[in-house]
C-alpha positions as CSV (number, residue, x, y, z in Angstrom):
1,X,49.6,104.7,171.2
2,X,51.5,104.9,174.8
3,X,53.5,107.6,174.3
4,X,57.2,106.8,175.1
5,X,60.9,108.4,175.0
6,X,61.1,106.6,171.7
7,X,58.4,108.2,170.0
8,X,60.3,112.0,170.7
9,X,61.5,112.1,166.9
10,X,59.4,113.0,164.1
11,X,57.8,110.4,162.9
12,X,58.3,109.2,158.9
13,X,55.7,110.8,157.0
14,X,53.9,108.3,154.4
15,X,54.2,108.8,150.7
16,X,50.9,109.2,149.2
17,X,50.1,106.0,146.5
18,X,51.4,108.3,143.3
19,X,54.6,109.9,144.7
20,X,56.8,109.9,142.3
21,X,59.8,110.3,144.3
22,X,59.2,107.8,146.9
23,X,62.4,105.4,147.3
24,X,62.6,101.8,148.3
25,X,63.0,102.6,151.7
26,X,59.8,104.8,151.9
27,X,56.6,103.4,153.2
28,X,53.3,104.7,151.0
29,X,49.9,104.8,152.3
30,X,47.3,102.0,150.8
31,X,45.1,104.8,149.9
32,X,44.0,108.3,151.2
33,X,40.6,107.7,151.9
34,X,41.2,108.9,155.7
35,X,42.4,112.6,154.4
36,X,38.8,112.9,152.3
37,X,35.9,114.1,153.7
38,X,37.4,116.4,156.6
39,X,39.2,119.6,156.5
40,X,42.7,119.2,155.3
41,X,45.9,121.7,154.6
42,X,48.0,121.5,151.6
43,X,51.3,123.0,151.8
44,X,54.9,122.8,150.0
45,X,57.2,120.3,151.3
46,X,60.2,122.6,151.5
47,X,63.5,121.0,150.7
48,X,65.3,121.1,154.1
49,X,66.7,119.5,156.9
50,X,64.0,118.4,159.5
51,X,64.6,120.1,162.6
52,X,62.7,120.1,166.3
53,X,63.2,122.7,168.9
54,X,62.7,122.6,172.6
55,X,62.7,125.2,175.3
56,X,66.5,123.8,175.8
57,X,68.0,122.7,172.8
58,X,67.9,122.0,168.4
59,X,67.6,119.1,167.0
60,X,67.8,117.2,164.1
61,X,65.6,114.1,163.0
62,X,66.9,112.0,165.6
63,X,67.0,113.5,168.9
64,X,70.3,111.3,169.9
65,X,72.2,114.8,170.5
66,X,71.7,118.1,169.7
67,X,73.0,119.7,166.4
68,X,76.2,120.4,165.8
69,X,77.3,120.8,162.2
70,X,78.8,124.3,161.0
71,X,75.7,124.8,159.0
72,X,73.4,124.8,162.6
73,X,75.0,128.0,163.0
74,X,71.9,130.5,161.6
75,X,69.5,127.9,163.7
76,X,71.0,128.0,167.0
77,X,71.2,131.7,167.3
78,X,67.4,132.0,165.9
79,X,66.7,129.2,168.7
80,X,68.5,130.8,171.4
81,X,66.3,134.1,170.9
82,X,63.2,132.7,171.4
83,X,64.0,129.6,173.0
84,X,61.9,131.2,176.1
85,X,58.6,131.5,174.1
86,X,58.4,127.7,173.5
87,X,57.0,126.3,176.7
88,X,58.6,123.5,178.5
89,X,57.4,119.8,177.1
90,X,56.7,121.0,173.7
91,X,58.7,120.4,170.1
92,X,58.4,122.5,167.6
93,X,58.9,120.7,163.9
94,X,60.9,123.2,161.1
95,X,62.5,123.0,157.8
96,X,65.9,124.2,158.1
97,X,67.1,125.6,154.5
98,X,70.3,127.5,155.4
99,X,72.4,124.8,153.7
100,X,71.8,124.3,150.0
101,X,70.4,120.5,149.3
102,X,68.8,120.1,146.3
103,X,66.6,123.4,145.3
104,X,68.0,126.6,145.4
105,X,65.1,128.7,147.1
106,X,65.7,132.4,145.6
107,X,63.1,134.6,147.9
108,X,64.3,132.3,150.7
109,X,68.3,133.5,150.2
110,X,66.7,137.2,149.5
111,X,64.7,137.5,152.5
112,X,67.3,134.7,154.6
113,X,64.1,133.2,155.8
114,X,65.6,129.9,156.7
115,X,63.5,128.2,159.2
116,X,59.8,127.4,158.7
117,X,57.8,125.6,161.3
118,X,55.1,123.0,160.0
119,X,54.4,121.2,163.8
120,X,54.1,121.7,166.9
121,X,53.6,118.3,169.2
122,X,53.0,118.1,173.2
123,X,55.5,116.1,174.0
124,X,53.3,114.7,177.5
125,X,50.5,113.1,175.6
126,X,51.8,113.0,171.8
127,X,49.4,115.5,170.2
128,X,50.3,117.2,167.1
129,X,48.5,120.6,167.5
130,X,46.2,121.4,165.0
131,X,46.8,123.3,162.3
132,X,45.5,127.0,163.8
133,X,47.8,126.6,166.4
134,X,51.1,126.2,164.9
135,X,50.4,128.8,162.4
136,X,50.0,131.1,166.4
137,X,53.0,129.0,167.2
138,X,55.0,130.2,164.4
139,X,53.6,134.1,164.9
140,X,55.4,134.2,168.2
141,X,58.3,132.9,167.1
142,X,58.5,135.3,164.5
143,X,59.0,132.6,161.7
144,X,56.8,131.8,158.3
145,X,55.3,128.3,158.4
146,X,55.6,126.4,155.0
147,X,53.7,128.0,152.6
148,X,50.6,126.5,152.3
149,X,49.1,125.7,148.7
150,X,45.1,125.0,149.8
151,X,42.3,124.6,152.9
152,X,39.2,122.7,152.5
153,X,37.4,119.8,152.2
154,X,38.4,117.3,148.9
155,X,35.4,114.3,147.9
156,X,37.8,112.3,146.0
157,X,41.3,111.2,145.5
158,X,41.4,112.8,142.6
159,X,41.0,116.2,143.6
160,X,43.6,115.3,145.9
161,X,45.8,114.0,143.1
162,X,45.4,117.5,141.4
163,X,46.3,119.7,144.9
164,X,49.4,117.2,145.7
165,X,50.5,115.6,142.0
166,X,54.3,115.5,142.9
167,X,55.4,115.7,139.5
168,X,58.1,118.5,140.4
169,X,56.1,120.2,137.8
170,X,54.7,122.7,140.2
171,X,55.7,126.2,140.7
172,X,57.4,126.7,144.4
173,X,56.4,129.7,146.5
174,X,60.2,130.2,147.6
175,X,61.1,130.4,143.6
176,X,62.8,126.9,144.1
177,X,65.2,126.0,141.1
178,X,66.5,122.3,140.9
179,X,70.3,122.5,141.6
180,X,73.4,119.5,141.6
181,X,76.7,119.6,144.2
182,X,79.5,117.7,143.1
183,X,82.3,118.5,145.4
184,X,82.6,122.3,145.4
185,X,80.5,123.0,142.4
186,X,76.9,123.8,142.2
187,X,74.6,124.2,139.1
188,X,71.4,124.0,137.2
189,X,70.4,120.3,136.9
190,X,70.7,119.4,132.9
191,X,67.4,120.1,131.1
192,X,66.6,122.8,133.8
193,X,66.8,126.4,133.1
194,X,67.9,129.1,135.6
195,X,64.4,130.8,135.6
196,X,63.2,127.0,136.8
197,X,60.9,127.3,139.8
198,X,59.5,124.1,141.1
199,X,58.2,122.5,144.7
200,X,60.1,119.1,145.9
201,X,56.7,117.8,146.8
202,X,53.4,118.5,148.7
203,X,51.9,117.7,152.4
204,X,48.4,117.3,153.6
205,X,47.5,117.0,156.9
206,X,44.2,117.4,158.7
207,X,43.8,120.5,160.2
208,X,42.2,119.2,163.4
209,X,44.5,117.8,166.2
210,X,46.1,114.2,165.7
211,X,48.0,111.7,167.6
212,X,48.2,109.1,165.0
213,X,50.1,110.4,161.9
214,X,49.6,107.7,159.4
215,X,45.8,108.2,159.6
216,X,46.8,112.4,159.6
217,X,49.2,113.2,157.1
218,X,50.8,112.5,153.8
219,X,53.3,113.7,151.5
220,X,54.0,113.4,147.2
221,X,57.5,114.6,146.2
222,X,58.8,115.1,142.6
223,X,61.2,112.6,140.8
224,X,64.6,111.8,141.4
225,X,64.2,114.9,144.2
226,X,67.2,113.8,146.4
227,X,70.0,114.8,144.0
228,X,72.7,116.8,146.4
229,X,76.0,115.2,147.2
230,X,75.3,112.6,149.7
231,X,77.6,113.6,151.9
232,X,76.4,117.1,151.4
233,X,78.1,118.1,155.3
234,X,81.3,117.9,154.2
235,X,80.8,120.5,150.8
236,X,77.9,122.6,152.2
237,X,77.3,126.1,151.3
238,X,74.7,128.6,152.5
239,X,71.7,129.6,150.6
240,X,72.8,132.8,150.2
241,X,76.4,132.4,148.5
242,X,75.2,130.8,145.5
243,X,72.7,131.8,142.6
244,X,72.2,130.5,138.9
245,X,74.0,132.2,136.7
């Protein structure tokens, strides 16, 4: 691929061929047969907004302007602290969990670990780093990648199936309980406790280097996963203010 200005956002990840939460607008992969057979990371898709950061600047998804919202806040001032450790021509791909969405992450409002890197691409050529790298990527920054579930080398889709189900029956590393916004309010979704604790989905990715991420990486998320207000900007509370009761 000839890498242009209009590849600078992060690409759409595929859905793997069971994802349960996979909408009409999401593209799945035919199969996984590229992912088996070489050395592959599992970790937990962490329920987030996707951000990039430059030496310069913070982005969102699309790289159209820098971010702006009230809830950029906590991001900005971790950006602008080590904004001199990220080298010129590089982006560095985080989750961004200040803002409550659709989990409620309890060790994440605790510990107000709210940014956690999972790529790091060379802007010049298009590389995605492999996966040793951006774990020393996120070490100098000072920041936790996603947690990662699993490392290895999988035979067969279904052993894939078992490490990445995306049921949203899985326990989350953050202690993630599945929460609802309508206007101002917050709570337990129905049918969920307040001890719930489950992932929004998985990613695997091959460890090595890539610059073609629909033959690299893949993602399973849980059922019905996006369930925040959908204009979530305008109601938006931190992490931190609001607990299960």
């Amino acid at each position: 691929m000839r890498w242009t200005v209009e590849n600078q956002k992060y690409f759409r990840t595929l859905h793997t061929p069971w994802s349960q939460g996979a909408t009409s607008d999401d593209k799945r992969a035919n199969s996984v047969e590229h992912l088996l057979g070489r050395e592959i990371v599992v970790t937990e898709k962490v329920d987030g907004e996707n951000q990039t950061w430059t030496d310069t600047s913070v982005f969102a998804r699309s790289h159209a302007t820098p971010v702006h919202h009230a809830s950029n806040g906590w991001s900005k001032m971790l950006h602008a602290e080590r904004k001199h450790l990220i080298d010129p021509g590089l982006s560095v791909f985080l989750e961004y969990t200040f803002a409550l969405h659709s989990i409620w992450y309890g060790r994440m409002a605790r510990e107000y670990a709210y940014a956690h890197v999972f790529g790091v691409r060379d802007d010049r050529t298009g590389e995605h780093w492999c996966w040793d790298d951006v774990e020393m990527m996120a070490s100098v920054l000072g920041l936790p990648t996603v947690p990662v579930l699993w490392r290895g080398v999988l035979p067969s889709e279904a052993d894939l199936i078992r490490l990445m189900p995306g049921d949203g029956m899985q326990p989350s590393l953050w202690q993630g309980v599945p929460i609802k916004m309508e206007g101002s309010t917050v709570g337990v979704l129905p049918g969920h406790s307040r001890d719930s604790n489950v992932r929004e989905g998985e990613v695997a990715r091959v460890t090595a280097a890539f610059q073609e991420p629909h033959k690299s990486i893949i993602k399973a998320v849980r059922p019905n996963h996006v369930q925040s207000d959908e204009h979530w900007k305008q109601n938006w509370r931190p992490m931190h203010e609001w607990q299960p009761l």
